[in-house]
C-alpha positions as CSV (number, residue, x, y, z in Angstrom):
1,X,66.4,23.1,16.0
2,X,65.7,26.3,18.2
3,X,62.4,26.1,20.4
4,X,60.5,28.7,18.4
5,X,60.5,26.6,15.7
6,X,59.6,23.4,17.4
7,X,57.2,25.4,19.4
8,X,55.8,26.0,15.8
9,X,55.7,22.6,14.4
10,X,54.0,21.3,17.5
11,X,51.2,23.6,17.0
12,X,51.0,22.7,13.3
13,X,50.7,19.0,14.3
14,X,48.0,19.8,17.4
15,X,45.9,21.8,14.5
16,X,46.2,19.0,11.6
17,X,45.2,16.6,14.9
18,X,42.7,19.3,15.7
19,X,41.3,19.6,12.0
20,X,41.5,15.3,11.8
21,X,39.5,14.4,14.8
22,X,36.9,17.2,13.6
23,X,37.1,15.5,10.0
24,X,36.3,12.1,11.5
25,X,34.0,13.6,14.2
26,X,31.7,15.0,11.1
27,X,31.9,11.4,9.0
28,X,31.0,10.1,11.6
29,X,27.9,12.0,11.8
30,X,27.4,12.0,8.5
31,X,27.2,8.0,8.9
32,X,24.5,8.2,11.6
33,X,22.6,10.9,9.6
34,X,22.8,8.7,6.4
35,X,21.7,5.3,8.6
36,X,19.0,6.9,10.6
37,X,17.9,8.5,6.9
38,X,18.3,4.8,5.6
39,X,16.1,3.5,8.5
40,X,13.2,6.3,8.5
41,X,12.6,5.1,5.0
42,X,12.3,1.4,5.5
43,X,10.0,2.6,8.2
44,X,7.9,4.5,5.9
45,X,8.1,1.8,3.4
46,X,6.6,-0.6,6.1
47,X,3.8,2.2,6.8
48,X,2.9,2.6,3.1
49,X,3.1,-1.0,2.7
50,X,0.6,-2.2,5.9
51,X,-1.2,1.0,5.0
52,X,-2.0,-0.6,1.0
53,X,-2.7,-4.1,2.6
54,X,-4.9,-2.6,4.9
55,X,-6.6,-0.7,1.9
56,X,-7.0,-3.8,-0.5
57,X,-8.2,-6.6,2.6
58,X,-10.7,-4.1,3.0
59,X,-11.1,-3.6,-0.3
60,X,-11.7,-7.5,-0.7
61,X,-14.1,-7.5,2.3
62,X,-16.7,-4.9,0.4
63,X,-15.9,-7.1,-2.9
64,X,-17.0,-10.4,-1.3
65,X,-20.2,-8.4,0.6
66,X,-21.0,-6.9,-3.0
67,X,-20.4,-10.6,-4.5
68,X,-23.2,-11.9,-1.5
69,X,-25.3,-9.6,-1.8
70,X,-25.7,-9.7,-5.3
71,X,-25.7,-13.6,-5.2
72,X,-29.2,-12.9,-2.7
73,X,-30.4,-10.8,-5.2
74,X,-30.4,-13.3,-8.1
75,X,-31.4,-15.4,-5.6
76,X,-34.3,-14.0,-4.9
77,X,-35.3,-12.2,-8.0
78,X,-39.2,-13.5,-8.9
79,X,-37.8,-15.5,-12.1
80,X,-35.7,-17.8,-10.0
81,X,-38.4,-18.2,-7.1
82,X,-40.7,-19.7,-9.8
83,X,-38.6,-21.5,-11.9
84,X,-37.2,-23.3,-8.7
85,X,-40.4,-23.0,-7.1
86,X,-42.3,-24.8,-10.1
87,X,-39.7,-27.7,-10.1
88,X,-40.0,-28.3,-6.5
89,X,-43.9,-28.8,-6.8
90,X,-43.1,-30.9,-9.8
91,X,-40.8,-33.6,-7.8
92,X,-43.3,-32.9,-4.8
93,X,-46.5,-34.2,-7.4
94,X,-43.9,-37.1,-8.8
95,X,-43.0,-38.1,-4.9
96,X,-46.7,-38.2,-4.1
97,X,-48.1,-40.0,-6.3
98,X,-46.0,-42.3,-7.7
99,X,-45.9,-44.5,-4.9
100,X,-49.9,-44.9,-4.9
101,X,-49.7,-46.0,-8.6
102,X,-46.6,-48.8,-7.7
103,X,-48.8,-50.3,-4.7
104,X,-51.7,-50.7,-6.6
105,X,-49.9,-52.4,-9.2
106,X,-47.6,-54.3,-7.9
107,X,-50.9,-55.0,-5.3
108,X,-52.3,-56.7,-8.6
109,X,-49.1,-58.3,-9.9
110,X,-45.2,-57.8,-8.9
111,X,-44.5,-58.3,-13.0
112,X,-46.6,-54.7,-13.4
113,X,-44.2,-52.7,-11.3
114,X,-43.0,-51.4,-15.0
115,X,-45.9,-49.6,-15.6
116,X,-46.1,-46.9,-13.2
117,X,-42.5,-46.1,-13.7
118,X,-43.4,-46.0,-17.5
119,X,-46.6,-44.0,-17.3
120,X,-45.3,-41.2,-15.1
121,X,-42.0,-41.3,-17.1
122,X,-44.2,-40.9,-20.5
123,X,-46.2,-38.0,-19.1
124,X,-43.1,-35.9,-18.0
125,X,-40.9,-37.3,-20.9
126,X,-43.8,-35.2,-23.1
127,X,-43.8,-32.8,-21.2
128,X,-40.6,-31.7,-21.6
129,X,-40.9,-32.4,-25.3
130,X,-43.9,-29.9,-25.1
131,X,-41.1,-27.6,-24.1
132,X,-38.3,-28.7,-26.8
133,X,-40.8,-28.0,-29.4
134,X,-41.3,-24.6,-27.9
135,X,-37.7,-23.7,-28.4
136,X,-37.1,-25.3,-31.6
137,X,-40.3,-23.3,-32.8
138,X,-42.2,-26.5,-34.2
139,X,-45.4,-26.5,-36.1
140,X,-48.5,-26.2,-33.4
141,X,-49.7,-29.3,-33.9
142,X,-47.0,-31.3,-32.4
143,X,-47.0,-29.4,-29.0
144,X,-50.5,-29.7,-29.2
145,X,-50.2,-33.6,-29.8
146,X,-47.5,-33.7,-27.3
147,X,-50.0,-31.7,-24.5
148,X,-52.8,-34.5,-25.7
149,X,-50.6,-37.1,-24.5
150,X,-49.1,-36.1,-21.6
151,X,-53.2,-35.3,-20.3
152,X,-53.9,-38.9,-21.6
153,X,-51.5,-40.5,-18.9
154,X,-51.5,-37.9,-15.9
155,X,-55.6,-38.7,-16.3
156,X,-54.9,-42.2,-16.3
157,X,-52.4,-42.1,-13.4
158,X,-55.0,-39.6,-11.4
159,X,-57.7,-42.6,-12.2
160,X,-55.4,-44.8,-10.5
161,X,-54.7,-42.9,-7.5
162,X,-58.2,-41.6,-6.9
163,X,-59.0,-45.6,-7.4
164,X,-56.0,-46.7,-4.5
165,X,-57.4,-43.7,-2.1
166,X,-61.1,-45.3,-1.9
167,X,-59.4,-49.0,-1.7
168,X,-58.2,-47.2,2.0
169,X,-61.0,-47.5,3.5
170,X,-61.6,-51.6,2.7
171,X,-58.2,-52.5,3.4
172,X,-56.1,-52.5,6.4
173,X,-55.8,-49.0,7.1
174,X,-59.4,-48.8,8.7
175,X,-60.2,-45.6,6.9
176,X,-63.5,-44.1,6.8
177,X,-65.7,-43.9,3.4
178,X,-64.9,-39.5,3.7
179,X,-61.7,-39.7,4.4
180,X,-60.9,-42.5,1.7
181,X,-62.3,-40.2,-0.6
182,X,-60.6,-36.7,0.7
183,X,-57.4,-39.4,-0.2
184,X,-58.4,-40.7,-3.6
185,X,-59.1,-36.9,-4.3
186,X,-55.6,-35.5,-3.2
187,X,-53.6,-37.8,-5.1
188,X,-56.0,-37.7,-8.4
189,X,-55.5,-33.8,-7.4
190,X,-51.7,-34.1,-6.9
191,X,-51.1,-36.5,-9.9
192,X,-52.5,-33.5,-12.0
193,X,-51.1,-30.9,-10.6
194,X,-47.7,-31.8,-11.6
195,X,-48.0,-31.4,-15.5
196,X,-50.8,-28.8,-15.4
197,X,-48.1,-26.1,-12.9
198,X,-45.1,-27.6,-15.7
199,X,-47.1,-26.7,-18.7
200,X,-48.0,-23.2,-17.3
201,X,-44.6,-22.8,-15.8
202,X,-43.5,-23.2,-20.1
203,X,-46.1,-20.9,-20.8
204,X,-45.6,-18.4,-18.8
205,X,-41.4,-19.0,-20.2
206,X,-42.8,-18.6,-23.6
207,X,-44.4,-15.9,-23.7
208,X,-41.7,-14.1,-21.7
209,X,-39.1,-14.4,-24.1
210,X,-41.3,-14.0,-27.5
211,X,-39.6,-11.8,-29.5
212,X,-41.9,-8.9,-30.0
213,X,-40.5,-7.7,-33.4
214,X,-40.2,-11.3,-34.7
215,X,-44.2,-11.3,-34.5
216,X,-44.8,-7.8,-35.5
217,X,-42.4,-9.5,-38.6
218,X,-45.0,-12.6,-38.7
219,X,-48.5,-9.8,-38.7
220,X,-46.5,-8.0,-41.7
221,X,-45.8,-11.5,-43.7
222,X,-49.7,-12.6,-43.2
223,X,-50.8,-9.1,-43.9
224,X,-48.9,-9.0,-47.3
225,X,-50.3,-12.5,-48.1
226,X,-53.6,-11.8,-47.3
227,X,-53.7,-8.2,-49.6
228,X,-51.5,-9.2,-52.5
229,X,-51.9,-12.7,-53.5
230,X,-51.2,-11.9,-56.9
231,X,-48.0,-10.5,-56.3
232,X,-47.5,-13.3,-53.9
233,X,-47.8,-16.0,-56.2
234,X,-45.6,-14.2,-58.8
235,X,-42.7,-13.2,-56.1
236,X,-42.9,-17.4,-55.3
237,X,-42.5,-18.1,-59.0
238,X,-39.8,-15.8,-59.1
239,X,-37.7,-17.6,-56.3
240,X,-38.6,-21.1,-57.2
241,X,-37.4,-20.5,-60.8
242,X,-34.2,-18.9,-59.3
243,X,-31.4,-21.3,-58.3
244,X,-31.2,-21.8,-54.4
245,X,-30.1,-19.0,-52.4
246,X,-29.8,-16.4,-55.2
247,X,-32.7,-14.5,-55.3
248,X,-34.0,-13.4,-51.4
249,X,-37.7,-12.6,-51.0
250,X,-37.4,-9.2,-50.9
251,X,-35.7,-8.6,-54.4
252,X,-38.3,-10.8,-55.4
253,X,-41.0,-9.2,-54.0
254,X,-39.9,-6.2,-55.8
255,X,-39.3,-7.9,-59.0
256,X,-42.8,-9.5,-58.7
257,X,-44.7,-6.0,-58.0
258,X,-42.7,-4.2,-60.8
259,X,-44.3,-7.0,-63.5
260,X,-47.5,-6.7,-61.6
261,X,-48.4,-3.1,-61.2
262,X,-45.3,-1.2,-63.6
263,X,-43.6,0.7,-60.5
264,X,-40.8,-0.3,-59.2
265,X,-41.4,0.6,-55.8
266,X,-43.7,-1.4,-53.6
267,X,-47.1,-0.3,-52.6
268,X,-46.9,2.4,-55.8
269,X,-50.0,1.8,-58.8
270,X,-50.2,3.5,-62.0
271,X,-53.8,5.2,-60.1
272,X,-51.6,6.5,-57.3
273,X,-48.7,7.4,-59.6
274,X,-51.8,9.4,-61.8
275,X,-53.3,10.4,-58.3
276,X,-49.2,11.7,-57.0
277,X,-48.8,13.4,-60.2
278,X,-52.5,15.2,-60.4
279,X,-51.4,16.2,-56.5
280,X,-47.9,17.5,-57.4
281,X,-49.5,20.0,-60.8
282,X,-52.2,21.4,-58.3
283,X,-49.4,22.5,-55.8
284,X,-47.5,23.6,-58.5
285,X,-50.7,25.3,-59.8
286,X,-51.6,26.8,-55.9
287,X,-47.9,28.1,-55.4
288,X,-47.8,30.0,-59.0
289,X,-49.6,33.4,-58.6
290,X,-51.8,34.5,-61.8
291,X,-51.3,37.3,-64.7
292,X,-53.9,39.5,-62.8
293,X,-52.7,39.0,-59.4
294,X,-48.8,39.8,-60.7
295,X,-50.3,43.1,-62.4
296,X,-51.5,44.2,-59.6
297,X,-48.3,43.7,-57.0
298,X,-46.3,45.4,-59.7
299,X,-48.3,48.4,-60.1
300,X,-48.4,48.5,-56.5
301,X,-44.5,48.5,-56.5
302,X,-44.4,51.6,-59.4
303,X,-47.2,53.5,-57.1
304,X,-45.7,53.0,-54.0
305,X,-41.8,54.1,-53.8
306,X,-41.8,52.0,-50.3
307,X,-42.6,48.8,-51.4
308,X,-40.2,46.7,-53.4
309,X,-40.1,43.4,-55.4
310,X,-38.2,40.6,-54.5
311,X,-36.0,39.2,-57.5
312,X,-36.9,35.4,-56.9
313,X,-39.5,33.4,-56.1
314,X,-43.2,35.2,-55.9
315,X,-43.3,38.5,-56.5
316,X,-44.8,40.0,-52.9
317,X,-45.0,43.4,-52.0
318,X,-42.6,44.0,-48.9
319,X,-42.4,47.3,-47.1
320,X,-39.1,49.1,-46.9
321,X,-37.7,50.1,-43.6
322,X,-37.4,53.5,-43.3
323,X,-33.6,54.7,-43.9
324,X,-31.7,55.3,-40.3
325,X,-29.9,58.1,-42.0
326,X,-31.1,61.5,-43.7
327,X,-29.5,62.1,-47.0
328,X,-25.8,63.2,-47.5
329,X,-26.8,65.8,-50.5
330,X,-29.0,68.5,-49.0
331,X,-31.2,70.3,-51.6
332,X,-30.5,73.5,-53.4
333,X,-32.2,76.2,-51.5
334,X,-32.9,78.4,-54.6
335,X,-32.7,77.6,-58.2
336,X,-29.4,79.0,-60.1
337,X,-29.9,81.9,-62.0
338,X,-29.2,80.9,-66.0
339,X,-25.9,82.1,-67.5
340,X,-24.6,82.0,-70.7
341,X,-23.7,79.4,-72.5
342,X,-20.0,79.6,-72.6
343,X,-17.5,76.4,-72.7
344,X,-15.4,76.4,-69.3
345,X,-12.9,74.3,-67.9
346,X,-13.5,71.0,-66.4
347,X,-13.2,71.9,-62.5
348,X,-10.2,70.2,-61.2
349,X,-10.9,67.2,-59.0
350,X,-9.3,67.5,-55.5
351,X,-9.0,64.8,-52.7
352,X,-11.7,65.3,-50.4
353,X,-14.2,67.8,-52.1
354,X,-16.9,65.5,-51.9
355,X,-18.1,64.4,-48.2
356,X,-18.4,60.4,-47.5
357,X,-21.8,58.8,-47.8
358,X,-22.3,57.1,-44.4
359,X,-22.0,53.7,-44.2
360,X,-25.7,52.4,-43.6
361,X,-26.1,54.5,-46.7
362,X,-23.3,52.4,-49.1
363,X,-25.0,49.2,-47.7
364,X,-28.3,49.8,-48.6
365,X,-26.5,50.9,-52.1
366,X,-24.7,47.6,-52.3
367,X,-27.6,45.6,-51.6
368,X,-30.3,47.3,-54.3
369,X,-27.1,47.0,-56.7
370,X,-27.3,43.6,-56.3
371,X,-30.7,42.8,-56.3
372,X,-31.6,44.8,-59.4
373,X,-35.0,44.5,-60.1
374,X,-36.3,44.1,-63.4
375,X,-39.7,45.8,-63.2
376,X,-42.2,45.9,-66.2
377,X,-44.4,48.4,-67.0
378,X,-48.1,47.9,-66.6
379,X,-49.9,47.2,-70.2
């Protein structure tokens, strides 16, 4: 091998070393690009991901506020002070004077302990029946009966206590005669004041959720007894003679004012179906114009080329608007001399020897060709 040409092949291995190392070099960079790329994005991942905790913690946070602040409102919303309000002078009246009505039983014999349990238990035991009849909608009389009872034993149980206050000042206790009786009075007061604030407490509940269509529907039922017995007793007739359930009390009502009165819509009479009738041939009478009235508007239309007559309806002299265009065909200036009579051709029709009518012109044409009037002569 001459040195030229080992000389050559030694450079041809020093470049393919050359172009190998810079191969690798660039891999190699192409591996740190591709990790670092890999890392950033875990990175951002991490930042998107604490960023969307942070978001729904403090999303969370202003839930749970919203959560106890609306639990305060509710809280404290009028209906709930009352309601809880009301109970809590009811067990307050129970505490109170309950334990004046045990002592002076039990004072007189331990076998009577029973009875103040059972004479406060009857009076609220009523009361809440008072307020099961309510929502059960039973007749008046029992809630009234119920409300008799429970003032039968919260008097009795006030007669009691006002009875064990003025036994303070004999006993023990060393009170005077004033303030045995300020006593006697607060638990007689207390004893009462129990049911009374209960009652009104259901009251108040009642009234609150009374349906107001439900008694406008009540007014209308008593209404309708009170003007139309008859038709009453026939509609009740009607449905007790049906089998159960087939015939509702409004079909029957209808049915029962159609044998009645003859019409089959309620609240109609034969004198207001003569009355409707009598009311619908005078309108009838009003809207139709007489024979002198329509001679007139039509000679009115033959004197006056400027008015015109409708085709429908009543016949009422409108004024024309006056045309936007001057007519096409001018007059002749001077009358044609008279020729001979003589047969002549037929002038030949050419395209264009007659000008265009304008076009407000051929609507107004195409609107009296419709319309065409059919106008009488005057007798």
């Amino acid at each position: 091998m001459s040195v030229s040409a080992y000389r050559q092949e030694r450079r041809a291995d020093q470049a393919a070393e050359a172009e190998q190392r810079r191969l690798d070099a660039a891999a190699g960079e192409e591996r740190r690009a591709e990790r670092q790329r890999a890392a950033d994005e875990r990175a951002a991942r991490l930042r998107d991901q604490a960023r969307a905790e942070k978001r729904a913690d403090r999303a969370d946070r202003q839930a749970r506020r919203r959560e106890r602040a609306e639990r305060r409102a509710q809280a404290l919303t009028p209906e709930l002070i009352y309601r809880n309000g009301t109970l809590a002078l009811v067990v307050a009246s129970g505490l109170a004077s309950l334990p004046a009505q045990i002592a002076h039983f039990v004072g007189i014999s331990v076998m009577l302990l029973p009875v103040p349990l059972g004479l406060e238990g009857a009076a609220w035991v009523m009361s809440a029946g008072v307020a099961y009849a309510d929502a059960r909608c039973a007749p008046g009389w029992v809630r009234w009966l119920l409300r008799f009872l429970v003032a039968a034993c919260a008097a009795f149980a006030a007669y009691i206590n006002y009875g064990y206050g003025l036994s303070l000042a004999d006993g023990p206790h060393g009170l005077s005669a004033d303030s045995a009786m300020a006593a006697g009075a607060g638990l007689a007061a207390v004893t009462v004041l129990g049911p009374v604030v209960f009652e009104i407490r259901q009251w108040v509940s009642t009234l609150a959720a009374r349906d107001e269509e439900a008694r406008q529907r009540r007014r209308h039922a008593a209404r309708r007894r009170r003007h139309h017995k008859d038709v009453l007793r026939v509609a009740r007739r009607l449905v007790s003679a049906a089998p159960y359930g087939t015939l509702s009390a409004d079909d029957a009502w209808t049915r029962a004012w159609e044998v009645v009165h003859g019409p089959t819509e309620p609240g109609m009479t034969p004198c207001l179906e003569q009355h409707a009738a009598a009311a619908a041939t005078r309108l009838i009478e009003a809207r139709t114009p007489d024979a002198d009235a329509v001679g007139r508007r039509i000679r009115a239309g033959l004197a006056h080329p400027q008015f015109v007559l409708p085709d429908t309806g009543n016949i009422v002299p409108l004024r024309r608007e006056k045309p936007q265009v001057a007519n096409q065909m001018p007059p002749a200036e001077t009358k044609p001399a008279k020729a001979p009579r003589k047969r002549s051709a037929p002038p030949r029709r050419r395209k264009g020897d007659t000008p265009k009518y304008h076009s407000a012109a051929r609507a107004v044409a195409a609107q009296t060709a419709r319309r065409t009037p059919a106008v009488t002569q005057p007798v």
